[in-house]
PAZAPA-4460 file (N, C-alpha, C; in steps of 0.05 Angstrom, whole numbers, plus 32768, in hexadecimal, padded with zeros to 4 digits):
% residues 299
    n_x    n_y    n_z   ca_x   ca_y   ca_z    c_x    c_y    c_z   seq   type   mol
   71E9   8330   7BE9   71E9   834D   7BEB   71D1   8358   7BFA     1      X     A
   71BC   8347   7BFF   719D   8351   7C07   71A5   835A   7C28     2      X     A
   71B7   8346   7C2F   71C0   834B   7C48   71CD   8369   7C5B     3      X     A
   71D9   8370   7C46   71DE   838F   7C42   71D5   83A2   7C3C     4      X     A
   71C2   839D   7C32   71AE   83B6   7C29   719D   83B8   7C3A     5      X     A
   7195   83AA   7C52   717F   83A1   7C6E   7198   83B1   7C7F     6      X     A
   71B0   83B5   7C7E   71C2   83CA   7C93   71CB   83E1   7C88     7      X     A
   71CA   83E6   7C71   71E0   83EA   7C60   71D6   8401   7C44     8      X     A
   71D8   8417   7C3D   71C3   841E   7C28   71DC   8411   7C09     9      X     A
   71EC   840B   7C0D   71FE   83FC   7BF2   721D   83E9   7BFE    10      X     A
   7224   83E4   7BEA   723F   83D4   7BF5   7257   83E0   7C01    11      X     A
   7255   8400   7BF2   726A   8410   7C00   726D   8416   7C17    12      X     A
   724E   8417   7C28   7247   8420   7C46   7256   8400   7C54    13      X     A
   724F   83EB   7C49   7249   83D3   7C55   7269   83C7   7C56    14      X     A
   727A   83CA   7C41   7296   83D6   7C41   72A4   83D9   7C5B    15      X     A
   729D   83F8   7C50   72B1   8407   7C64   72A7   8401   7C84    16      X     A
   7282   8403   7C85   7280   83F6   7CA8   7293   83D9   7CB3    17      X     A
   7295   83CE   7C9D   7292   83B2   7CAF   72BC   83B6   7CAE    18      X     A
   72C9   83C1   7C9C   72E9   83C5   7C9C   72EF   83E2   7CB2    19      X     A
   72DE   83E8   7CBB   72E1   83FE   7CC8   72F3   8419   7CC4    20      X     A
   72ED   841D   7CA9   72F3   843A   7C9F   72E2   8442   7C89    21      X     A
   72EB   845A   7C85   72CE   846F   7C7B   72CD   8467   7C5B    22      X     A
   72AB   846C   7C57   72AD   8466   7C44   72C3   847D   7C34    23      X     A
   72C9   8494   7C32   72DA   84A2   7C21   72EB   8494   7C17    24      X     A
   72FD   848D   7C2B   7311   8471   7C2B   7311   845D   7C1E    25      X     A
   72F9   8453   7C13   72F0   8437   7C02   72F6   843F   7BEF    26      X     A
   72DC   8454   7BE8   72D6   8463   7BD2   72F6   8471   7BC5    27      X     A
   7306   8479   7BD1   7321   8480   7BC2   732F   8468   7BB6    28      X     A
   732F   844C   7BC8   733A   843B   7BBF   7326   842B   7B98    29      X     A
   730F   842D   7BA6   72FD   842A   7B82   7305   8435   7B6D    30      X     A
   7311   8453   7B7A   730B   8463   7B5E   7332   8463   7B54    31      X     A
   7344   8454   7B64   735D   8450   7B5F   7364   8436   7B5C    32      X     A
   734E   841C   7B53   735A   840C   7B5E   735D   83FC   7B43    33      X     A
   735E   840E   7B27   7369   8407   7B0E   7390   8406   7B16    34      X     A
   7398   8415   7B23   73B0   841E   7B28   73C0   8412   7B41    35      X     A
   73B0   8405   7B52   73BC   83F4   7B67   73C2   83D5   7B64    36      X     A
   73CD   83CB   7B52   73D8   83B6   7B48   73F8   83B2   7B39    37      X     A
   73FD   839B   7B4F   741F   839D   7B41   7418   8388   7B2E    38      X     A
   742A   838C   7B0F   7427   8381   7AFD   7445   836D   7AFE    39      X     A
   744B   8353   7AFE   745D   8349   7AF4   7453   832D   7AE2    40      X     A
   7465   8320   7AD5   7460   8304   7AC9   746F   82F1   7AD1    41      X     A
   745E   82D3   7ACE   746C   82B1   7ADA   746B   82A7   7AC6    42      X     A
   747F   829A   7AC1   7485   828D   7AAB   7468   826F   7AB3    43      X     A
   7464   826F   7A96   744A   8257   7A91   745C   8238   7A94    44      X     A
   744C   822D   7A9A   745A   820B   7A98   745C   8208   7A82    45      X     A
   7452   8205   7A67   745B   81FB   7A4E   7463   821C   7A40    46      X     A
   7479   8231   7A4F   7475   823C   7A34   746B   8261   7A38    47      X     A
   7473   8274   7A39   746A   828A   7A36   746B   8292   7A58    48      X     A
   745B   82AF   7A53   745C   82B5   7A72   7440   82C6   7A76    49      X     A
   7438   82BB   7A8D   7422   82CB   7A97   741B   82DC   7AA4    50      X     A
   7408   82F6   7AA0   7413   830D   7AB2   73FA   830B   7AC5    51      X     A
   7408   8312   7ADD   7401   8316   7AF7   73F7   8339   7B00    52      X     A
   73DF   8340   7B06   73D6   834B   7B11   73CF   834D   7B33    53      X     A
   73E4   835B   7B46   73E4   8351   7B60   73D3   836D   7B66    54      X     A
   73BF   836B   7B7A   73B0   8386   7B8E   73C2   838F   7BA5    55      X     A
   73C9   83A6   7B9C   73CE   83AE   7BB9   73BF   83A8   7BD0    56      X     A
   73CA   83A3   7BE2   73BB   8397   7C03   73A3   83A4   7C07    57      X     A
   739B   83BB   7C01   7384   83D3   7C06   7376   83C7   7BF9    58      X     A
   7377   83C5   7BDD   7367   83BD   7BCE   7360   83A2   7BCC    59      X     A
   7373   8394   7BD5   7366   8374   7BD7   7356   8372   7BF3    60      X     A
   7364   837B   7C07   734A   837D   7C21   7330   8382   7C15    61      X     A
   7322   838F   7C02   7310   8391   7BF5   7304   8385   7BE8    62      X     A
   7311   8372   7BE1   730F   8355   7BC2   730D   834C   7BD8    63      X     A
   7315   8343   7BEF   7314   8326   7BFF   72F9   8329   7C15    64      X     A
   72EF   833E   7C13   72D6   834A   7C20   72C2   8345   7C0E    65      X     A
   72C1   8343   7BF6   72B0   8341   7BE4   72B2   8320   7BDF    66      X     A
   72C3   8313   7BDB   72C8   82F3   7BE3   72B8   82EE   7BF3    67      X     A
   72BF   82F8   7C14   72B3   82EA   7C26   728D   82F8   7C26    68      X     A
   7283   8307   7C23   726C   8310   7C29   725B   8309   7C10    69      X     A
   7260   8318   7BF5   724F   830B   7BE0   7254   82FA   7BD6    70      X     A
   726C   82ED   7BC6   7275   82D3   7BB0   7273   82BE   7BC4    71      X     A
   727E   82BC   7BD5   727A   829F   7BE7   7266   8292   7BEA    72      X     A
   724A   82A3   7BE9   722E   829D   7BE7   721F   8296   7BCF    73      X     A
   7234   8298   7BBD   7225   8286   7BA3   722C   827A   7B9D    74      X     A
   7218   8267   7B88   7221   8253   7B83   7232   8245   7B74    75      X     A
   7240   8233   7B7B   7259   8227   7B63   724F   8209   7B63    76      X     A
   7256   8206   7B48   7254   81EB   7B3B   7259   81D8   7B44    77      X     A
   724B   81B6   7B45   7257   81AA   7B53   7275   819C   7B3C    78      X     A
   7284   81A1   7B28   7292   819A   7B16   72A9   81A8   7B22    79      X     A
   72A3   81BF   7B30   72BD   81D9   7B34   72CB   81CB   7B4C    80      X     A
   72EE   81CA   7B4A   72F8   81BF   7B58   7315   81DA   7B64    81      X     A
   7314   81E4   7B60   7322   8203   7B5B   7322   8210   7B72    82      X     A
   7327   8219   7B89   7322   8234   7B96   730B   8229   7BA8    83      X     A
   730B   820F   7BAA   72F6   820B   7BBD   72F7   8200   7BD5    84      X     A
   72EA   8207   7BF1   72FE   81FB   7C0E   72FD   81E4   7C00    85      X     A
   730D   81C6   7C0C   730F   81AA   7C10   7315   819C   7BF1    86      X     A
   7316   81AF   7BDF   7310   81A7   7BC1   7337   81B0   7BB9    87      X     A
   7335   81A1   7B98   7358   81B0   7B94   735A   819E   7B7B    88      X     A
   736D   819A   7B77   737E   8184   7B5C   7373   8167   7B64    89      X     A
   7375   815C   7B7C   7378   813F   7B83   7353   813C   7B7F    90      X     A
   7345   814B   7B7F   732B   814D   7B81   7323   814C   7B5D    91      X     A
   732C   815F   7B4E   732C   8166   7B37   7332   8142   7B2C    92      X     A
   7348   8139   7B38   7356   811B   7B25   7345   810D   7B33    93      X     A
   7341   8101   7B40   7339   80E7   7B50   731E   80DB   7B40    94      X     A
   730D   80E5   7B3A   72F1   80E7   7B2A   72F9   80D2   7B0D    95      X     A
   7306   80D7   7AF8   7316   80CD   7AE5   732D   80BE   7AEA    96      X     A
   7339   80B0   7B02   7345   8099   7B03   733A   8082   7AF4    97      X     A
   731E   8079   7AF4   7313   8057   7AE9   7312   8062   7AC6    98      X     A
   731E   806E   7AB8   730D   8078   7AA0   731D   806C   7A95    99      X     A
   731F   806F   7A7E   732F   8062   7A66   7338   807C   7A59   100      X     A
   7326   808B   7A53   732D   809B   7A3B   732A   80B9   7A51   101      X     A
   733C   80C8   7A4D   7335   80EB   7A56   7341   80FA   7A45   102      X     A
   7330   810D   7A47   732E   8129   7A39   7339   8146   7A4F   103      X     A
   734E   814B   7A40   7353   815E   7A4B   7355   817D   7A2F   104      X     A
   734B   8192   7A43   734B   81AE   7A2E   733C   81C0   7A3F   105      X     A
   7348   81DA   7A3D   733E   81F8   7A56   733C   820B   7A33   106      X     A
   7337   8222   7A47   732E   823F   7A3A   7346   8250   7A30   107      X     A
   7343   8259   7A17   734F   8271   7A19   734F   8286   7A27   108      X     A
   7364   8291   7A36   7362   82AA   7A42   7347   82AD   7A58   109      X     A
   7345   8299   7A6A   7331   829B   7A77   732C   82B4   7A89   110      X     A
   7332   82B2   7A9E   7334   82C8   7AA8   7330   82EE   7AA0   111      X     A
   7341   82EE   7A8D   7346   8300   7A7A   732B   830A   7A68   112      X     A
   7322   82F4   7A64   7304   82F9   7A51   72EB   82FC   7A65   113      X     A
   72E7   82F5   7A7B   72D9   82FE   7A8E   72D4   8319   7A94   114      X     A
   72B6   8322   7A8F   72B8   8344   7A8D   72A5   8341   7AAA   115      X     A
   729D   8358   7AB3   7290   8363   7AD1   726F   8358   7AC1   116      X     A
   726A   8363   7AB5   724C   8351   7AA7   7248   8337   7AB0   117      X     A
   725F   8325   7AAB   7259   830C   7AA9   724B   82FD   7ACC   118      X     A
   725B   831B   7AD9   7258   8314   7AFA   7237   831B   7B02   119      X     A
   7237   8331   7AF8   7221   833D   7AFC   7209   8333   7AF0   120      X     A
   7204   8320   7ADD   71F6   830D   7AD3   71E9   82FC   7ADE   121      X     A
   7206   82F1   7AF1   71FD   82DF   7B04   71EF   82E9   7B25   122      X     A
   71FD   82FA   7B2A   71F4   8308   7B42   71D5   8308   7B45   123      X     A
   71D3   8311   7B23   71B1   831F   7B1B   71A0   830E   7B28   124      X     A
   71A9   82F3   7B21   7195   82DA   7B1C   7191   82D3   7B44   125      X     A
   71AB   82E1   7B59   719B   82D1   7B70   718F   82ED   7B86   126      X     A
   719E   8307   7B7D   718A   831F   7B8B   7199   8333   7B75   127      X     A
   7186   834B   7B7B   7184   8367   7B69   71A2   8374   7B70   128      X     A
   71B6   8379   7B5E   71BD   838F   7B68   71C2   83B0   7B50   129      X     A
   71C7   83C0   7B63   71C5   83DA   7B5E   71DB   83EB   7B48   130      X     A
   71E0   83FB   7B3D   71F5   8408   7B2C   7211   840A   7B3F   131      X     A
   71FF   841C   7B4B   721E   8422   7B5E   7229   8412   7B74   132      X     A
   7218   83F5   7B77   722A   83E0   7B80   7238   83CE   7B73   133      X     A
   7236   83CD   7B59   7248   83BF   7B3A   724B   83CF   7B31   134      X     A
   7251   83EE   7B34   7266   83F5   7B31   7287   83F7   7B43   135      X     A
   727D   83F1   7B59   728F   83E9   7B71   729E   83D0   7B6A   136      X     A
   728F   83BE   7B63   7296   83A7   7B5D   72AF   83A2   7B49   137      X     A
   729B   83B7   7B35   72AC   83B7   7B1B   72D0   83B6   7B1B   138      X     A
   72CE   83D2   7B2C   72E2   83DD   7B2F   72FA   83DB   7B3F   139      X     A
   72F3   83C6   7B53   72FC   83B4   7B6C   7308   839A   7B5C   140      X     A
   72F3   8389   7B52   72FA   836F   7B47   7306   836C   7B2E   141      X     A
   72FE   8384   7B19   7308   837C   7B08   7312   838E   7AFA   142      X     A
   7334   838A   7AED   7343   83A1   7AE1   7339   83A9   7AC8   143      X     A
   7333   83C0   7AB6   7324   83C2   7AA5   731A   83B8   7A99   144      X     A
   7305   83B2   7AAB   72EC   83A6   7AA6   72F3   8389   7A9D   145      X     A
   730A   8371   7AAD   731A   8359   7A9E   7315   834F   7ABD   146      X     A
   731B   8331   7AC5   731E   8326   7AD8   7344   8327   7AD5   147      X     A
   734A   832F   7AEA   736B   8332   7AF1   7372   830F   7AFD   148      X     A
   7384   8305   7AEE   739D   82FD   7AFE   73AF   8302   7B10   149      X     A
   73A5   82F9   7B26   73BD   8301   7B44   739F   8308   7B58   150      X     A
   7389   830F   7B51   737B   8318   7B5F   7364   8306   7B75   151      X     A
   7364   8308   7B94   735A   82EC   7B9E   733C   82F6   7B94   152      X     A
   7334   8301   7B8F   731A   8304   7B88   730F   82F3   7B6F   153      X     A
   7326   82F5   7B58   731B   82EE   7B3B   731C   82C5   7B36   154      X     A
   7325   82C0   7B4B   7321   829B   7B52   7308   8295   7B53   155      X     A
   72F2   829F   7B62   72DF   82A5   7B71   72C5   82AE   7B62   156      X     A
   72D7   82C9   7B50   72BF   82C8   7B39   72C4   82BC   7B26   157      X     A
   72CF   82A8   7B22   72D6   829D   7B04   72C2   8283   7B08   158      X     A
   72C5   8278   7B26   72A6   8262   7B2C   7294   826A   7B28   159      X     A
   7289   827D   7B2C   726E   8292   7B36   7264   828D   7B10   160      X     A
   7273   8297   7B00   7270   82A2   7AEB   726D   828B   7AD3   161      X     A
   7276   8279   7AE0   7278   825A   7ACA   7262   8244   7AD6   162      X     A
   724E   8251   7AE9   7241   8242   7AF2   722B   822E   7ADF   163      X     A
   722F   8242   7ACB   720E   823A   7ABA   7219   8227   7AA4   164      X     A
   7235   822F   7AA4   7244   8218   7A8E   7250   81FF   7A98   165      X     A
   724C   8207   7AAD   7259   81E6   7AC2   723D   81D4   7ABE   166      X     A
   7229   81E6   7AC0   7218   81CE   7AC7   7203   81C7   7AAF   167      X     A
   720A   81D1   7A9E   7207   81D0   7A7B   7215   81B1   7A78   168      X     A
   7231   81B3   7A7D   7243   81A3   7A74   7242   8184   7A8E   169      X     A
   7239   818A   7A9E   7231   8172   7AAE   7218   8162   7AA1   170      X     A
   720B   8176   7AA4   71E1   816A   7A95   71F0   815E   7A87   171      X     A
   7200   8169   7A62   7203   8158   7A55   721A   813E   7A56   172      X     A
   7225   813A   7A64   723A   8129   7A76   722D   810B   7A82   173      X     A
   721F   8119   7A94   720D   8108   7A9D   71FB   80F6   7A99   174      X     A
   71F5   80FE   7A7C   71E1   80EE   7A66   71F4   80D9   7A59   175      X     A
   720B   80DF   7A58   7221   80CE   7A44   7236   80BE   7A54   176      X     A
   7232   80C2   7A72   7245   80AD   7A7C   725E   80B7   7A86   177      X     A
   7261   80D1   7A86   727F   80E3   7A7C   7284   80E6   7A94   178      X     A
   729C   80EC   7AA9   72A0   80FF   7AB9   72AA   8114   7AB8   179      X     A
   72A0   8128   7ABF   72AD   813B   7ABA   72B8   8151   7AD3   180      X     A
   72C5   815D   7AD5   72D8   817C   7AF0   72DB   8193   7ADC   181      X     A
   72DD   819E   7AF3   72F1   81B6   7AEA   72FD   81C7   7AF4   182      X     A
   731D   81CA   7AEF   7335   81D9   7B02   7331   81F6   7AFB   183      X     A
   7324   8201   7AF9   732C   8217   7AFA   7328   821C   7AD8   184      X     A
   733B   822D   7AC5   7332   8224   7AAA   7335   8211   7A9E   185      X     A
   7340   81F8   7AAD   7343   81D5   7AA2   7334   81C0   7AA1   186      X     A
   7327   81B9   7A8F   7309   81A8   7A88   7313   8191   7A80   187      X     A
   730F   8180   7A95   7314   8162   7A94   72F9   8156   7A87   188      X     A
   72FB   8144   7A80   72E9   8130   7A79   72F2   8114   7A6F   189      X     A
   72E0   80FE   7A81   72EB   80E2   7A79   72D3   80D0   7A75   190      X     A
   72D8   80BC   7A62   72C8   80A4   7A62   72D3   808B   7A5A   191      X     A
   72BF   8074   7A53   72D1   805D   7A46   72CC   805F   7A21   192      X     A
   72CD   8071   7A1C   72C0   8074   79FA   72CA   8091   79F5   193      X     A
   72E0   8091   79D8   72EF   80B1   79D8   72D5   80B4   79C1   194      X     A
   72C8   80AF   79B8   72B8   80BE   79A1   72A4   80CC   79B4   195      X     A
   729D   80BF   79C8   728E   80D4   79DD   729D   80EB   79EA   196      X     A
   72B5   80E8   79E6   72C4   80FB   79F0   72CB   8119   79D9   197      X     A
   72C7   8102   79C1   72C5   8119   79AD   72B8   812B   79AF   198      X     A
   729F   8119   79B0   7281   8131   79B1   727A   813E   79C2   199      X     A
   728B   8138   79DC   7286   8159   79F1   7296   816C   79ED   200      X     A
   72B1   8166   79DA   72BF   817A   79D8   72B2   818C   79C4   201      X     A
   729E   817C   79AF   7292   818F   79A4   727F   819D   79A8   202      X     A
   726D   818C   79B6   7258   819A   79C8   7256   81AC   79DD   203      X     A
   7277   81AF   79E5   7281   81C9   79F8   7283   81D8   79E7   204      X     A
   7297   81DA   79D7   729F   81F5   79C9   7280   8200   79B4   205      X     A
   726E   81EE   79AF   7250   81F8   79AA   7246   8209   79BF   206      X     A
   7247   81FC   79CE   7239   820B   79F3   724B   8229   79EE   207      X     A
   725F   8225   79F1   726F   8243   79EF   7269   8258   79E1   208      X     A
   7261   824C   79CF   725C   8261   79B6   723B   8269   79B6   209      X     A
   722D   8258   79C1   720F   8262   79BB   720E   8272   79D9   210      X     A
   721E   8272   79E6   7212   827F   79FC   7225   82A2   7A00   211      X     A
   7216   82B2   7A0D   7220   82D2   7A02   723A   82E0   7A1E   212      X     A
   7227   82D0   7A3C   723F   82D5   7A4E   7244   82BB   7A65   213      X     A
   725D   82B7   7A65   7278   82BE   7A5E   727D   82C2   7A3B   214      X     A
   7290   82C1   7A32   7297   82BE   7A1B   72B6   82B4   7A15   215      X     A
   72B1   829C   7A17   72C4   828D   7A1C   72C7   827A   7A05   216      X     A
   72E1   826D   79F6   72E7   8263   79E4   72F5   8252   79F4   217      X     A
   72F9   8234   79EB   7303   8214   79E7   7320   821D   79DE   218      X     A
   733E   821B   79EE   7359   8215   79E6   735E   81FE   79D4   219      X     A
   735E   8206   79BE   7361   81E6   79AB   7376   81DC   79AE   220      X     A
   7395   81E5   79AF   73AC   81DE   79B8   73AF   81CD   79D3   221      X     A
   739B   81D6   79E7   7396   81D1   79FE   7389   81B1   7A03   222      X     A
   737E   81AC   79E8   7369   8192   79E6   7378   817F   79E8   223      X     A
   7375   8164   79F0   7380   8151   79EE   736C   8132   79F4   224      X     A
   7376   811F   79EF   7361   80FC   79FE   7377   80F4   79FE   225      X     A
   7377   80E8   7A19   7391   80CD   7A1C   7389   80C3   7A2E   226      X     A
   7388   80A7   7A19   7387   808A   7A19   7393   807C   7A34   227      X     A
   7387   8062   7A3C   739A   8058   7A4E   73B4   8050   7A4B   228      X     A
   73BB   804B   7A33   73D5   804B   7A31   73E9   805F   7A34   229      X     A
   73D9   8078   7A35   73EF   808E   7A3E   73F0   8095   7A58   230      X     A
   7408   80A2   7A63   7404   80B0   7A78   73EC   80C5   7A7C   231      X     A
   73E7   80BC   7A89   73C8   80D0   7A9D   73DD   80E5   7AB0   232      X     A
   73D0   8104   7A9F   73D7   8113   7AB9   73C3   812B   7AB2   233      X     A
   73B5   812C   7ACF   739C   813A   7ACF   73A7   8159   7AE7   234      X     A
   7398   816B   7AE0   73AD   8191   7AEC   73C1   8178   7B03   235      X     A
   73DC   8171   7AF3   73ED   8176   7AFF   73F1   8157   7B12   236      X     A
   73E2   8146   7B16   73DC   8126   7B20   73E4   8113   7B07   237      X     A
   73F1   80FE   7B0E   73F0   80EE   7B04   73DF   80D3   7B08   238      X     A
   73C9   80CB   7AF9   73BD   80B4   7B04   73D5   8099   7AFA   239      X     A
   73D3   8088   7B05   73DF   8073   7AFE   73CF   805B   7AF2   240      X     A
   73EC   8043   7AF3   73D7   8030   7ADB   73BB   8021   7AE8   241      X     A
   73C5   8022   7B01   73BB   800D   7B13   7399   8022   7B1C   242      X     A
   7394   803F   7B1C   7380   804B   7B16   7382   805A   7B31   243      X     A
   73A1   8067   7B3C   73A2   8078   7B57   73AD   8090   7B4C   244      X     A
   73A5   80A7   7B68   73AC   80C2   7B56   73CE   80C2   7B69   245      X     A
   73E1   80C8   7B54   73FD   80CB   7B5F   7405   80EA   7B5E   246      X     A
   7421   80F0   7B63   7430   8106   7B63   7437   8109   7B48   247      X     A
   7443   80E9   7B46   7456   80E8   7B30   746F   80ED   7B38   248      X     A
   747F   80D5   7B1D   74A1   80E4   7B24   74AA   80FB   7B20   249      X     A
   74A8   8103   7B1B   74B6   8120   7B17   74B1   812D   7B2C   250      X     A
   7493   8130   7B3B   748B   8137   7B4C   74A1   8132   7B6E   251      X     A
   7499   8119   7B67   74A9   810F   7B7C   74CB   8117   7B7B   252      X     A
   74CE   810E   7B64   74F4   811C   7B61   74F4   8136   7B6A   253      X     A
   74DE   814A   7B65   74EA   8160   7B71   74E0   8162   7B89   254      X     A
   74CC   815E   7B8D   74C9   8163   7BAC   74E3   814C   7BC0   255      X     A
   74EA   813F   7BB8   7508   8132   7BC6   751B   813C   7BC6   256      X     A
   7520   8148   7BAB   7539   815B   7BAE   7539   8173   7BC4   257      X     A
   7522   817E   7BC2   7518   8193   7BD4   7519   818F   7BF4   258      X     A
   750A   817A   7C01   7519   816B   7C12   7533   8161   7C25   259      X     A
   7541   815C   7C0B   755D   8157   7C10   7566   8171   7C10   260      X     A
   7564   818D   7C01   756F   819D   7C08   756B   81B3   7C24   261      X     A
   7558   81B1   7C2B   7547   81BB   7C4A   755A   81A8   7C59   262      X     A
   7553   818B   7C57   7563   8181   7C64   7587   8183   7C6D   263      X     A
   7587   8197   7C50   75AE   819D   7C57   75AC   81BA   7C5F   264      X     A
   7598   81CB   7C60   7598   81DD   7C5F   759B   81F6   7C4D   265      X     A
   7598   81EC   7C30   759A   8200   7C21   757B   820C   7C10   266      X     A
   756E   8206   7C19   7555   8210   7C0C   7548   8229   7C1A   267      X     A
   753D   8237   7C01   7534   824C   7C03   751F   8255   7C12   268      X     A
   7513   8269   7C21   74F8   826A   7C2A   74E3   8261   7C1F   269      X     A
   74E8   8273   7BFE   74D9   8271   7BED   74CD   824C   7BEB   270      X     A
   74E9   8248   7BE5   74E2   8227   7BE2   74D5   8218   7BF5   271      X     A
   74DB   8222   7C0D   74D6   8213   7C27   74B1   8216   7C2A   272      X     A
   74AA   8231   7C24   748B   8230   7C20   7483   821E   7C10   273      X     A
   7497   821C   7C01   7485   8205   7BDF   7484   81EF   7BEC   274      X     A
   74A5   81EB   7BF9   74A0   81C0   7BFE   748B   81C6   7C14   275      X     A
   7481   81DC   7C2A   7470   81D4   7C3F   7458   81CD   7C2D   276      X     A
   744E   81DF   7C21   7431   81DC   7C10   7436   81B8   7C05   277      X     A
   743D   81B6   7BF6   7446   8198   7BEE   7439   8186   7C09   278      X     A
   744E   8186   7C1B   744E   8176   7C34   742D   817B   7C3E   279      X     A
   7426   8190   7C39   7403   8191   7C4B   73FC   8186   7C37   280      X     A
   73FE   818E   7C1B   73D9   8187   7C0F   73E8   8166   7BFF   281      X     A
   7400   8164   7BF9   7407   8148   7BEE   7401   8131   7BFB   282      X     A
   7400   8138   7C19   7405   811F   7C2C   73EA   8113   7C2D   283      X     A
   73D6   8120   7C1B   73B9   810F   7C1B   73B3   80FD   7C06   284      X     A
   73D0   810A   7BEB   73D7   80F7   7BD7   73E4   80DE   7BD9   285      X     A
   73F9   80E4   7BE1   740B   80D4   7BE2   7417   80C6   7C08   286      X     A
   7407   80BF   7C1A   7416   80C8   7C2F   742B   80AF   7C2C   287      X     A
   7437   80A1   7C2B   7448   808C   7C2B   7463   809D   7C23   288      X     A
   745F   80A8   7C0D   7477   80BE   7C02   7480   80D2   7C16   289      X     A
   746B   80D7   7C1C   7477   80F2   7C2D   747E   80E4   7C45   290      X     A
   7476   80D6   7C51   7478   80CA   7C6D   749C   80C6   7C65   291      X     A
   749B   80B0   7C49   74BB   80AF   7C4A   74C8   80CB   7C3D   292      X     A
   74C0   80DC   7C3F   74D5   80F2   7C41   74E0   8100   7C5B   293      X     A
   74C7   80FF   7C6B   74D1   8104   7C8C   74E4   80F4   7C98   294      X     A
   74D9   80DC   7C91   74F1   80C3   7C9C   7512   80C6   7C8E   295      X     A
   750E   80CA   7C76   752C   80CD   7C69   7538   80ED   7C72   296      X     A
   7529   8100   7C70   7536   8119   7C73   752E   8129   7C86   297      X     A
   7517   8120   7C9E   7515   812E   7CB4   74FF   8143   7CA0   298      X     A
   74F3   8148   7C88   74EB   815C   7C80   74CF   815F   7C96   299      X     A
***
């Protein structure tokens, strides 16, 4: 932000100069931008549905201006695998392939429990800022006063904001042998010993509680350790026995069916974006798979 205040007398000026309209224009979108969000819900993978908070285009041009100029410049954890260039799921798993034992368990309501404080806490700690530039913030990033779902901004601060707990939970990681990531609200942890595995799960949800922001609580439903004898599947990877990160079958069954149907022609746009995403970021997983899906179906 120091950068802007050397051109700039606040964020609103620095805004609207660099998007090239007036500040009035900004400033209307701040003071409306409780009300510029379409609300719908996606059904959850195990179960219920989650609601989506989308920004109107105006208003996310705004969030993605604040991405690129202030949040991009701080710092994130080296544990955070989420929202980050070159980083993703395959990054998140690969770390915990040699382990024996992993721990998997995320947050309640993460996102959701994130208040504008928790940002501004952090901000504090690398330059000063002003009222009436967190209040801009406030009111831009976050829906009363909550981090929104749907919003590209709230990915971005959810690193920013978990910085001090990422690296809480590495220090003590690192002393014990443990590896540890983290997707986003999904907190892996592996070693060759589950009683050590015990005691970070307790020693996290301690961390949580003695500390005042974020304020964040341990999903106990969410907890789990499995053994080598079970299937390993870490956000959405399957490691295998042999200690590689896979798709998995299921994975693969559907992305073949999908495939075969492009290939006859009956697939949807919709779908056709999904299998492309697949085909870019899978083919660094799996390329043998995908190679034979081009060969069998021209995909």
């Amino acid at each position: 932000m120091k950068v802007f205040k050397m051109r700039h007398k606040n964020l609103l000026s620095a805004i609207a100069n660099d998007l090239g309209v007036t500040e009035s224009y900004i400033q209307g979108i701040v003071n409306s931008a409780n009300k510029l969000y379409k609300v719908y819900t996606v059904p959850k993978r195990n179960g219920g549905k989650r609601v989506i908070h989308h920004p109107a285009p105006r208003l996310k041009v705004i969030q993605r201006w604040l991405n690129r100029n202030i949040f991009r410049h701080m710092s994130v954890s080296p544990i955070a695998t989420a929202y980050i260039k070159n980083k993703g799921i395959y990054c998140n798993t690969l770390p915990h392939c040699e382990q024996y034992y992993i721990l998997k368990t995320d947050f309640n309501n993460f996102f959701p429990s994130i208040k504008s404080d928790d940002l501004f806490n952090m901000i504090e700690k690398n330059f000063p800022i002003d009222d009436n530039d967190k209040s801009l913030i406030r009111r831009i990033c976050f829906l009363n006063d909550r981090l929104s779902i749907g919003a590209p901004s709230s990915p971005v601060i959810s690193n920013i904001i978990m910085f001090d707990i990422d690296m809480n939970l590495l220090f003590y990681c690192k002393s014990r042998s443990i590896t540890i990531t983290r997707y986003a609200d999904d907190i892996t942890a592996s070693c060759n010993n589950r009683d050590i595995l015990l005691a970070f799960h307790e020693y996290a949800k301690s961390l949580l509680f003695d500390i005042d922001s974020p304020q964040l609580t341990i999903n106990e439903k969410k907890f789990s350790i499995i053994g080598k004898a079970n299937t390993k599947i870490v956000t959405g990877l399957t490691i295998t026995s042999d200690g590689r990160v896979s798709l998995g079958r299921s994975k693969k069954r559907e992305l073949r069916a999908l495939a075969h149907k492009r290939s006859v022609g009956t697939l949807s746009d919709e779908l056709q974006n999904y299998l492309d995403g697949w085909f870019s970021y899978g083919s660094s997983i799996e390329p043998d798979f995908f190679r034979s899906l081009k060969d069998k179906f021209g995909a």
